[in-house]
N, C-alpha and C positions, 0 to 999 in steps of 0.2 A: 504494500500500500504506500508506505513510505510520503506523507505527508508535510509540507513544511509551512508554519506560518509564521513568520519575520516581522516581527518590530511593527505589532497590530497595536495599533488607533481604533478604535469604536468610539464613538458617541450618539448614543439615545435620548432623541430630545435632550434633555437638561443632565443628566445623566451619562458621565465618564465611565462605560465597563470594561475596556480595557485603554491603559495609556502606556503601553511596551509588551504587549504579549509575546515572548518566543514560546513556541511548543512544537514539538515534531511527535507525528504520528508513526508509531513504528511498521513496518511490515510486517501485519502476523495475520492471522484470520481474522478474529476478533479484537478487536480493542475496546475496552472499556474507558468513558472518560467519566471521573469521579471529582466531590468536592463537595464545600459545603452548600448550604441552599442559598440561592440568591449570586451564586461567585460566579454566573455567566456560562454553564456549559449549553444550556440550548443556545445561546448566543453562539457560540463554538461552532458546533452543529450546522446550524444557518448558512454562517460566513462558508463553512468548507462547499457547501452546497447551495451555494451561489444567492439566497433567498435575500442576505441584509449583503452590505458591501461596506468593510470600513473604510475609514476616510484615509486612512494612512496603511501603510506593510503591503505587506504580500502573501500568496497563500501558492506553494509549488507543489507541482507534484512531480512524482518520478515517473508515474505511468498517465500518458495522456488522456488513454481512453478510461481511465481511473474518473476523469475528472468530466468526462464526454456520455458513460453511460452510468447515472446515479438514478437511486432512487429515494425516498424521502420518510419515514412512517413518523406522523405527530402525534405525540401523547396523549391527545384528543381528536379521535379518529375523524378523519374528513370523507363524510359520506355525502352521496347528491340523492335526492330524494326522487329515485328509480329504482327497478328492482335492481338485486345481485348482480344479474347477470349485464346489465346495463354500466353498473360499473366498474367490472372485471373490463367488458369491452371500451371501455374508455382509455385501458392502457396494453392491452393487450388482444392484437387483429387473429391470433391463434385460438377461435375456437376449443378445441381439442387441449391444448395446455390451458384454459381457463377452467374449463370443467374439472381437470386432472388437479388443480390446486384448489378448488371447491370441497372436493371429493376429499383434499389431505389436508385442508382445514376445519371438515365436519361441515358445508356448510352448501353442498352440493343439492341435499334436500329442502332449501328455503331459494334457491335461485332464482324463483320466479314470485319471492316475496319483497313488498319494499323495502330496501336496505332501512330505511328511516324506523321501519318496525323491529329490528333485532336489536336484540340486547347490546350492554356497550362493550361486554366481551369479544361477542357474535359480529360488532362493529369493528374490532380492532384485531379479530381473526381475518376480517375481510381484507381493511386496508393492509395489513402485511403481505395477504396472498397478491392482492393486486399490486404491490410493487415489487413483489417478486416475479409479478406476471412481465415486466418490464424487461426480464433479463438481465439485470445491472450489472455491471463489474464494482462497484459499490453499492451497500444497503446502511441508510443511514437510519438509526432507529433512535426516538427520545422517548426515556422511559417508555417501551412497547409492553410493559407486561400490568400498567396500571388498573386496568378493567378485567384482567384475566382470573377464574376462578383456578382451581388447583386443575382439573382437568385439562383447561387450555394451557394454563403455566407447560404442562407435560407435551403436550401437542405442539409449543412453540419451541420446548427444548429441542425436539426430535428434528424439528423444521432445519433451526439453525444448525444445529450437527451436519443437516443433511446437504444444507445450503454450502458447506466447508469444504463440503467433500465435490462438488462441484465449480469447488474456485472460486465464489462468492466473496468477498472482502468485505467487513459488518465495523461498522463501527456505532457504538450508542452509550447514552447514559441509561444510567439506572442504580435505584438508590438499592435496589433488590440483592443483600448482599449474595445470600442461598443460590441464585438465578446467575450472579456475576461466575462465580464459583464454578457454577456447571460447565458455562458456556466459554468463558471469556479468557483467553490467549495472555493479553496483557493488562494492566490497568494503568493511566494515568491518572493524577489529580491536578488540578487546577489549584496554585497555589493563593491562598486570602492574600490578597489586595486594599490597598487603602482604598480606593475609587470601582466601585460595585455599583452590579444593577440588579432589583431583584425580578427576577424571571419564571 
């Protein structure tokens, strides 16, 4: 994976959250990024995948297409109010691999329910499957396991394993210590800062 971000500037409205960030992301399957609450990792997250833009640094990578086919998963699952199936096809023109991750997310039997009606587990099994549906050479996940009951927690361990063994590169937070433990390659933390934002 191999990520670099150099001498990062961020400013949120009124709010400095970082004023000299270095951090490098190592190349391993997983990376975990850790810290306390409020010290900026969804801001982290973001920047690498292009959603905020700080005003100063730089963000490199070592593999281009690392940075060319990403995917996104928000802790607060972003569903459009169609069925399942409508929005697996929103990221993914392969039929047949949408069904196949319906099927390995449990959720093959509600496809032609509106997504707005499933649970916020059943929501946040979707959004993984469909950015997995994308094919990524990055999967960036914040906090993915927040709505998940012990069933799914299992379901998404087996996911990520399986995603590893496919070359996928993961990188997310998560406060889950149990969950970091199974999955997670490396961990970083984000060191306390005098100038924080809370996120």
């Amino acid at each position: 994976m191999a990520i670099n971000l150099e001498r990062i500037y961020l400013k949120v409205e009124n709010f400095v959250a970082f004023s000299d960030l270095n951090m490098e992301i190592p190349d391993a399957p997983l990376v975990t990024i850790t810290g306390a609450n409020g010290i900026g990792k969804t801001l982290i997250l973001m920047m690498i995948h292009g959603l905020i833009t700080p005003q100063m640094g730089r963000i490199n990578y070592d593999d281009s297409e690392m940075h060319d086919r990403q995917a996104f998963v928000f802790q607060k699952p972003i569903i459009l109010n169609r069925s399942v199936d409508k929005n697996m096809e929103l990221a993914c023109k392969d039929k047949l691999f949408c069904q196949e991750l319906l099927n390995r997310f449990n959720l093959w039997d509600k496809h032609n329910v509106d997504a707005g009606r499933l649970s916020g587990g059943e929501q946040q099994r979707l959004s993984i499957a469909r950015a997995l549906s994308m094919r990524p050479k990055l999967l960036i996940m914040d906090e993915p396991t927040t709505y998940l009951d012990t069933e799914s927690m299992k379901l998404l361990t087996k996911e990520i394993l399986f995603a590893k063994e496919q070359g996928i590169r993961m990188l997310m937070v998560s406060h889950d210590t149990k969950f970091v433990k199974k999955v997670s390659d490396k961990t970083l933390e984000v060191p306390v800062r005098k100038e924080i934002i809370i996120v």
